[in-house]
VOSEBA-849908 format. One record per residue (C-alpha): residue in one letter; x, y, z. Coordinates in steps of 0.2 Angstrom, whole numbers. Layout:
<atoms>
<atom resn="a" xx="X" yy="Y" zz="Z"/>
...
</atoms>
This chain:
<atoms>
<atom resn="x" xx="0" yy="0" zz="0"/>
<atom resn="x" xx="9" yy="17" zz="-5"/>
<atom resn="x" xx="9" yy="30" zz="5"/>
<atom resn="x" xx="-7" yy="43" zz="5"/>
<atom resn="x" xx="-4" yy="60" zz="1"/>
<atom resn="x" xx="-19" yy="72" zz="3"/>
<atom resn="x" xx="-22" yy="89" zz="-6"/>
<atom resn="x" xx="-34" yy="100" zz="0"/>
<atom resn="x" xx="-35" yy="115" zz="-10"/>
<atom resn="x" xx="-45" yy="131" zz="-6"/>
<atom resn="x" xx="-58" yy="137" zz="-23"/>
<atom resn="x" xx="-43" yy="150" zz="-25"/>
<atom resn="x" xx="-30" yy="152" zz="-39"/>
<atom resn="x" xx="-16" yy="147" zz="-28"/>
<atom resn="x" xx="-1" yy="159" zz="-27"/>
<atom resn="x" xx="15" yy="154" zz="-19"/>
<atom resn="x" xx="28" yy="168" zz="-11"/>
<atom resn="x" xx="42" yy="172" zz="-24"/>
<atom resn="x" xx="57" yy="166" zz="-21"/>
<atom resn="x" xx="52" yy="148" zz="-13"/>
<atom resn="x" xx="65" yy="134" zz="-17"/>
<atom resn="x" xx="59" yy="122" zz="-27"/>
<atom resn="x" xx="65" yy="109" zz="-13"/>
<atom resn="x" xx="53" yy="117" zz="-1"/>
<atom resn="x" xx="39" yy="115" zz="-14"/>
<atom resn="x" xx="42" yy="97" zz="-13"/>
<atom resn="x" xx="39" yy="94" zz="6"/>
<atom resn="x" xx="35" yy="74" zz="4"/>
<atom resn="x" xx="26" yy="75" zz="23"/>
<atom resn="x" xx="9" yy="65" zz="24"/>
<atom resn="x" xx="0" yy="80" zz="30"/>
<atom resn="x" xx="-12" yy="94" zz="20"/>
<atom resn="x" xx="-5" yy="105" zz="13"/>
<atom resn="x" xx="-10" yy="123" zz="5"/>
<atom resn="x" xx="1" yy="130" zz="-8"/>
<atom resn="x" xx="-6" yy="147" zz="-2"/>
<atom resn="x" xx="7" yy="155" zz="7"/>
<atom resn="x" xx="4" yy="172" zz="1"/>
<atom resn="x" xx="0" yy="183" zz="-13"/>
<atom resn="x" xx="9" yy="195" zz="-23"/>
<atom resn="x" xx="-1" yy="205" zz="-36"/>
<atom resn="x" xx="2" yy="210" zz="-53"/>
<atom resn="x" xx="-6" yy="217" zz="-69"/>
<atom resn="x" xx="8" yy="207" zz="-82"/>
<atom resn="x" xx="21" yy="193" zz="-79"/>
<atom resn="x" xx="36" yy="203" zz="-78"/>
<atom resn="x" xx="30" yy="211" zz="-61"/>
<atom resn="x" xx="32" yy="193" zz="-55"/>
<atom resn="x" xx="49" yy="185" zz="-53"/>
<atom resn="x" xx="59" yy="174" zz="-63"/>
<atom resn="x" xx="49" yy="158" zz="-59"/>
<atom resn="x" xx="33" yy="165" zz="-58"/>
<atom resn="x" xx="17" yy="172" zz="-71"/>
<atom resn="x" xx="5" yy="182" zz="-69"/>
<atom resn="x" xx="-13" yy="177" zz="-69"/>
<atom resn="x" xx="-28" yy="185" zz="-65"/>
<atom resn="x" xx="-16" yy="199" zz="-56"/>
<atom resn="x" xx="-10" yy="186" zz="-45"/>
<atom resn="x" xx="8" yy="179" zz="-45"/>
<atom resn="x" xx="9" yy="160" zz="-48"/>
<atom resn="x" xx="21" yy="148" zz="-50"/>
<atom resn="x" xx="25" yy="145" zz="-67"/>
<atom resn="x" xx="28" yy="125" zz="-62"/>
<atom resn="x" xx="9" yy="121" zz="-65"/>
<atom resn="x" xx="12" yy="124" zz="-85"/>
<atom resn="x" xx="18" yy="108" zz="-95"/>
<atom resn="x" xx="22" yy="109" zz="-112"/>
<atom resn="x" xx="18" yy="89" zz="-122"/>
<atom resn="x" xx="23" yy="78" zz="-121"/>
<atom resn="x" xx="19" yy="76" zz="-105"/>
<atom resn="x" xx="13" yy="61" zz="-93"/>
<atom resn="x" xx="11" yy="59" zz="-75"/>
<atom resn="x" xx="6" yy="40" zz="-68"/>
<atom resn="x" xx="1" yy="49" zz="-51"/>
<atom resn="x" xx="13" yy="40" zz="-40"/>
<atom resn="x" xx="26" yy="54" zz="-36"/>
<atom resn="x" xx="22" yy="64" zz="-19"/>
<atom resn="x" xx="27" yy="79" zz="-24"/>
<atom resn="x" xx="16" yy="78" zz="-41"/>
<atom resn="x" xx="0" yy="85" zz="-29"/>
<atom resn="x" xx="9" yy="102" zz="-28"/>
<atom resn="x" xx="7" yy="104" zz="-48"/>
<atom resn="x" xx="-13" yy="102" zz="-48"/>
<atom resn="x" xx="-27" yy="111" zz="-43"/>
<atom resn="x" xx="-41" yy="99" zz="-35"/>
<atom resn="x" xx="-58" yy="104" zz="-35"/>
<atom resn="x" xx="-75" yy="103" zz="-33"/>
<atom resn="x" xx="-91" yy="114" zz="-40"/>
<atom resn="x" xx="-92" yy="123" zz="-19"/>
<atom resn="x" xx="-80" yy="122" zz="-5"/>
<atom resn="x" xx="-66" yy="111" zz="-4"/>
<atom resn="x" xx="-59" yy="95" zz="-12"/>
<atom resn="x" xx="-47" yy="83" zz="-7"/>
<atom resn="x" xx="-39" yy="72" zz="-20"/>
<atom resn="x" xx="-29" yy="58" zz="-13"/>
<atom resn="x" xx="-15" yy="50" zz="-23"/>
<atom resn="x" xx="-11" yy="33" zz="-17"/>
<atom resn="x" xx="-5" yy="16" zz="-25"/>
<atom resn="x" xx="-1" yy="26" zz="-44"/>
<atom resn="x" xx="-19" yy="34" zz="-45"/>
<atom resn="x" xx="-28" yy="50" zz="-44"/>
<atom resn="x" xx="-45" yy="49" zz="-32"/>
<atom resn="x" xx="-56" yy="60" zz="-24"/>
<atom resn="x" xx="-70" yy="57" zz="-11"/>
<atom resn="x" xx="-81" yy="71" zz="-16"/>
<atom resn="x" xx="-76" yy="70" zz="-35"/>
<atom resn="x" xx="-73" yy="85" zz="-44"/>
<atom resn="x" xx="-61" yy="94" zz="-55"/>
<atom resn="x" xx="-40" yy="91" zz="-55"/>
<atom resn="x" xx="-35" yy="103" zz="-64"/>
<atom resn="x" xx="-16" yy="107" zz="-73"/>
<atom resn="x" xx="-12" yy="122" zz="-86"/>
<atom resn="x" xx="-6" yy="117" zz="-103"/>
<atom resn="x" xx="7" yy="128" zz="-114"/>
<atom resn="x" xx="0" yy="122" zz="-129"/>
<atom resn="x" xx="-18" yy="124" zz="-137"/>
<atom resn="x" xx="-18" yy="108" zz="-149"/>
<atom resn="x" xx="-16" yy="91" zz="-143"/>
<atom resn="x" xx="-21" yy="74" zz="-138"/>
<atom resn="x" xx="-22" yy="71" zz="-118"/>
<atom resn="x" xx="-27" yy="51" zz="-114"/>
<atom resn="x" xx="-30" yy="44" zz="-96"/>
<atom resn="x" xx="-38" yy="29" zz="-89"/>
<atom resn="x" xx="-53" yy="30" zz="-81"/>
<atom resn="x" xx="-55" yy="18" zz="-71"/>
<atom resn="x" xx="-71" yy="11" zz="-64"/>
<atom resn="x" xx="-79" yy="24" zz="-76"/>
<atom resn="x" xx="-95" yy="31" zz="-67"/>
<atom resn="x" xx="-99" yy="47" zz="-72"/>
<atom resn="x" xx="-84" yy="57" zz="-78"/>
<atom resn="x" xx="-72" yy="64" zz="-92"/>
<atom resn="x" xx="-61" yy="78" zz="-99"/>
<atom resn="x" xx="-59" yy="95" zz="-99"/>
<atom resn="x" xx="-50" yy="104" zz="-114"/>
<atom resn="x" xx="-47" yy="122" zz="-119"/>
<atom resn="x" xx="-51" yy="129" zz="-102"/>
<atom resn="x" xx="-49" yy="146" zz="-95"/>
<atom resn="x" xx="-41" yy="148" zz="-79"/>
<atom resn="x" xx="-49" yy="163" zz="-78"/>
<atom resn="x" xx="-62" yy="156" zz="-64"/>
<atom resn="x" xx="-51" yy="147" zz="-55"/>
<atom resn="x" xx="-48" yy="161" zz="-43"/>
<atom resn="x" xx="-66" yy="162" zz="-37"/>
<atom resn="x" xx="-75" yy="147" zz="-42"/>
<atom resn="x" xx="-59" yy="134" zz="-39"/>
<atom resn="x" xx="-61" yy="126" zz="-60"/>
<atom resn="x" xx="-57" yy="132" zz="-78"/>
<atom resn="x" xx="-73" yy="134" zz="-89"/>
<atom resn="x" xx="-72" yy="125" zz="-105"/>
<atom resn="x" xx="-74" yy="110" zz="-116"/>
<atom resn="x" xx="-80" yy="93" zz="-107"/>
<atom resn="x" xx="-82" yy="77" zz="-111"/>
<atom resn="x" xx="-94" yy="67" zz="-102"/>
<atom resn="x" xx="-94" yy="49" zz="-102"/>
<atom resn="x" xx="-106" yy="37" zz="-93"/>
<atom resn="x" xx="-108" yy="21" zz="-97"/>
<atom resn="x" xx="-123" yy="18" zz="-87"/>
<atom resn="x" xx="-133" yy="29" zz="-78"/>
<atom resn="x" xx="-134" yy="21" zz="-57"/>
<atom resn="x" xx="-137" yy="29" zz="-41"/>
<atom resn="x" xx="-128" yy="16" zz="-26"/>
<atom resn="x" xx="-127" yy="2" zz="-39"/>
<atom resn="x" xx="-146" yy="5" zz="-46"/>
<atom resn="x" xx="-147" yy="6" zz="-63"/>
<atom resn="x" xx="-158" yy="21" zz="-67"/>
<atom resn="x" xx="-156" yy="21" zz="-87"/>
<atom resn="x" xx="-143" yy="17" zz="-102"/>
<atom resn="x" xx="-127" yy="26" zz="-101"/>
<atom resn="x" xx="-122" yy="41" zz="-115"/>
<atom resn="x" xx="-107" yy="52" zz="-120"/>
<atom resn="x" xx="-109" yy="69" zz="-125"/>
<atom resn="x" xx="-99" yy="86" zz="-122"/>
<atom resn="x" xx="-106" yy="99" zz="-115"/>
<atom resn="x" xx="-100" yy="121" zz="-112"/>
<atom resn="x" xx="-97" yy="120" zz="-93"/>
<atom resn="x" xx="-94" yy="136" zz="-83"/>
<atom resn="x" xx="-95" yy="136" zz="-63"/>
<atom resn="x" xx="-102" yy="153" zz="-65"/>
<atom resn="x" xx="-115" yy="149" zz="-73"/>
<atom resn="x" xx="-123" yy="146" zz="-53"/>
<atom resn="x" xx="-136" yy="132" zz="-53"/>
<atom resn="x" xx="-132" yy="123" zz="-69"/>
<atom resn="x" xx="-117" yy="115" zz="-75"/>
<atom resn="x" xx="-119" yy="121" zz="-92"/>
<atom resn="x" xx="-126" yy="118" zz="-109"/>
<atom resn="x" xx="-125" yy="102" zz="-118"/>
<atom resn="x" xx="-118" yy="105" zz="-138"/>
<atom resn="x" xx="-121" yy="89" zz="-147"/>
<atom resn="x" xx="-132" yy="76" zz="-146"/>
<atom resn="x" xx="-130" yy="61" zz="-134"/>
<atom resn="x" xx="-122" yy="44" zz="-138"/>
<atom resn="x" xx="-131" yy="31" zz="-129"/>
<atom resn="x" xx="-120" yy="18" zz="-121"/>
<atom resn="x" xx="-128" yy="2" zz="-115"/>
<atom resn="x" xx="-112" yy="-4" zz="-102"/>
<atom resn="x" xx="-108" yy="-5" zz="-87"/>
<atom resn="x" xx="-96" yy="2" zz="-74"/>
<atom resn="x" xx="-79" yy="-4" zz="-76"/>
<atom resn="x" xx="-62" yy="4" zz="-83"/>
<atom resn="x" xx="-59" yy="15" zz="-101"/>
<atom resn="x" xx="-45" yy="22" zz="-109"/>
<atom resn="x" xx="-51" yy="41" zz="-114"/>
<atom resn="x" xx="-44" yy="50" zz="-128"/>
<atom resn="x" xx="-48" yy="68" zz="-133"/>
<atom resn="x" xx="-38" yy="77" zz="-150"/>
<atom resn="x" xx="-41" yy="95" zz="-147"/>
<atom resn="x" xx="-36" yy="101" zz="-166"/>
<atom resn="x" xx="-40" yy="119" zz="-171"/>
<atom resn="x" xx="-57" yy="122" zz="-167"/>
<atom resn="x" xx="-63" yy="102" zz="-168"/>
<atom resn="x" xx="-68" yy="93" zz="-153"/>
<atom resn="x" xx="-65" yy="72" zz="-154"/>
<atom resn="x" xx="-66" yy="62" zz="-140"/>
<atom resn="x" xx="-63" yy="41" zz="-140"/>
<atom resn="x" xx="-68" yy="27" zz="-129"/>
<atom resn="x" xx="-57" yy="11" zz="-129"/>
<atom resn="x" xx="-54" yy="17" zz="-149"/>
<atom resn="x" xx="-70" yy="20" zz="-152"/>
<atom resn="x" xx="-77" yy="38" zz="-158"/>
<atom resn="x" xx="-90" yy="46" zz="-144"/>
<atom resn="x" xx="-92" yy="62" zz="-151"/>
<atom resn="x" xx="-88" yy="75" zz="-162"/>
<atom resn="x" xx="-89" yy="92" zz="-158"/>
<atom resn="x" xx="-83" yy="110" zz="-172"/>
<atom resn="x" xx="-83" yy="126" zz="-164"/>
<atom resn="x" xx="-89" yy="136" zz="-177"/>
<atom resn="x" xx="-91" yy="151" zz="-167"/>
<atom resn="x" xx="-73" yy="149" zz="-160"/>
<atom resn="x" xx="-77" yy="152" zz="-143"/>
<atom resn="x" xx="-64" yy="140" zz="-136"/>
<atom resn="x" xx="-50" yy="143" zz="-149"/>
<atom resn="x" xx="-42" yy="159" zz="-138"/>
<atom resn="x" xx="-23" yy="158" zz="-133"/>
<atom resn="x" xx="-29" yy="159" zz="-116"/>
<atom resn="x" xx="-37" yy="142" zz="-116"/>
<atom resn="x" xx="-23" yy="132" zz="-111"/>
<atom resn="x" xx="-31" yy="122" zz="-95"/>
<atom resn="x" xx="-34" yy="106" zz="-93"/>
<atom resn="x" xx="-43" yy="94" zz="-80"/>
<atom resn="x" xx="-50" yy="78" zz="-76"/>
<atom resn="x" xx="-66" yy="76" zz="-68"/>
<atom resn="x" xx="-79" yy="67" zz="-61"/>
<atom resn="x" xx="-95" yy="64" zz="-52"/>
<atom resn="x" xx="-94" yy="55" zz="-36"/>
<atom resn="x" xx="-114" yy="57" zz="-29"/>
<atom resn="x" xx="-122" yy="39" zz="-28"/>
<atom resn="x" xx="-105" yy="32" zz="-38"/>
<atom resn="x" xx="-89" yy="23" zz="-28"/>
<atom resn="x" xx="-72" yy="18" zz="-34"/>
<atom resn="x" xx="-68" yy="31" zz="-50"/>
<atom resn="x" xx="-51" yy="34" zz="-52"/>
<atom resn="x" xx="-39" yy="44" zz="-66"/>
<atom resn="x" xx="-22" yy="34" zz="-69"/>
<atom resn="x" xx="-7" yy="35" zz="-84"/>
<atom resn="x" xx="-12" yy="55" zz="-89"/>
<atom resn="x" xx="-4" yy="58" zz="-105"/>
<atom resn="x" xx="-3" yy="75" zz="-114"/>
<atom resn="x" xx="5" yy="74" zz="-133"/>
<atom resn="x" xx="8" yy="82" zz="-147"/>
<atom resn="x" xx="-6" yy="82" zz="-161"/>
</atoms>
């Protein structure tokens, strides 16, 4: 049994004081820990220092961006101080323990991208209700603790505490957690899915302003933003995600980013 390392994370954009060593960053202690030690505003990124950008007037550590490829497999400690973990109000604790990502309370985790096309890929395992995020804008993360952008659900069968309630479906949908009361607004039509609960490999090619996302290989759905409202520069968040009410044992593992 590996080690459990806990990341609680207030629905903040997390900012760190300049000049923090990168060894202190990696503090490998079993406890919670909050990455925000202080705050140092900013209006552009040279008003930060060297290691850190500025976004949404607030200094951050530039460690959160990866450029692909890129993978993580979860089982380093000191991967948690690289994520933001998140739910839709109040806080979230994602656990990484035995090479997977988990969260009690489900929600987003979150990690900023320096590259607006590409292919990201996880394994979902014991797939309940859950997906992607792509092309998000960290613009909300500092009040609302998540990116608004591009999801993919999937959801091979729809259960509440092991009840089925219906067939499953895949589908994307226009999430913003500020739009208060809803989730968002679904964009395509649904793929119905007749399954069950058990583990998928996701893939999403995010390519100009087309949409694809795959399960085990097989196309879900397709989505062309026309209108090119997630095609901005600024779009380059990322996150995993799912839905934990009435659905036990979801997990993310092997989380790659690449080149289209």
């Amino acid at each position: 049994m590996g080690s459990k390392i806990i990341i609680s994370l207030m629905l903040v954009s997390v900012a760190l004081i300049p000049g923090c060593t990168e060894s202190q960053l990696n503090n490998d202690d079993n406890t919670s820990q909050s990455l925000s030690a202080a705050t140092t505003t900013c209006e552009i990124d040279s008003d930060c220092s060297e290691d850190y950008e500025c976004l949404n007037e607030i200094c951050v550590i530039k460690y959160y961006t990866v450029t692909p490829p890129f993978e993580e497999d979860f089982s380093t400690a000191s991967s948690r101080q690289y994520f933001e973990g998140t739910i839709f109000s109040g806080n979230t604790t994602w656990v990484f323990e035995d090479g997977v990502a988990e969260s009690e309370l489900g929600g987003f985790l979150s990690r900023k991208v320096n590259a607006t096309d590409y292919i990201i890929e996880v394994d979902f395992n014991h797939a309940g209700d859950g997906g992607i995020l792509v092309r998000g804008d960290g613009a909300t993360l500092d009040y609302y603790g998540s990116p608004s952008g591009m999801v993919f659900i999937y959801r091979p069968v729809i259960t509440s505490y092991g009840v089925k309630l219906a067939d499953g479906d895949a589908y994307w949908i226009s999430y913003s957690p500020a739009m208060q009361g809803s989730w968002g607004y679904d964009i395509n039509p649904h793929t119905t899915i007749s399954g069950t609960q058990g583990n998928v490999h996701l893939k999403i090619v995010v390519q100009g302003n087309t949409f694809t996302a795959y399960a085990n290989s097989a196309e879900m759905a397709s989505y062309v933003d026309t209108a090119g409202t997630y095609s901005g520069e600024e779009r380059k968040w990322i996150a995993l995600y799912y839905n934990s009410y009435g659905i036990e044992g979801q997990s993310f593992d092997n989380l790659e980013i690449k080149p289209v």
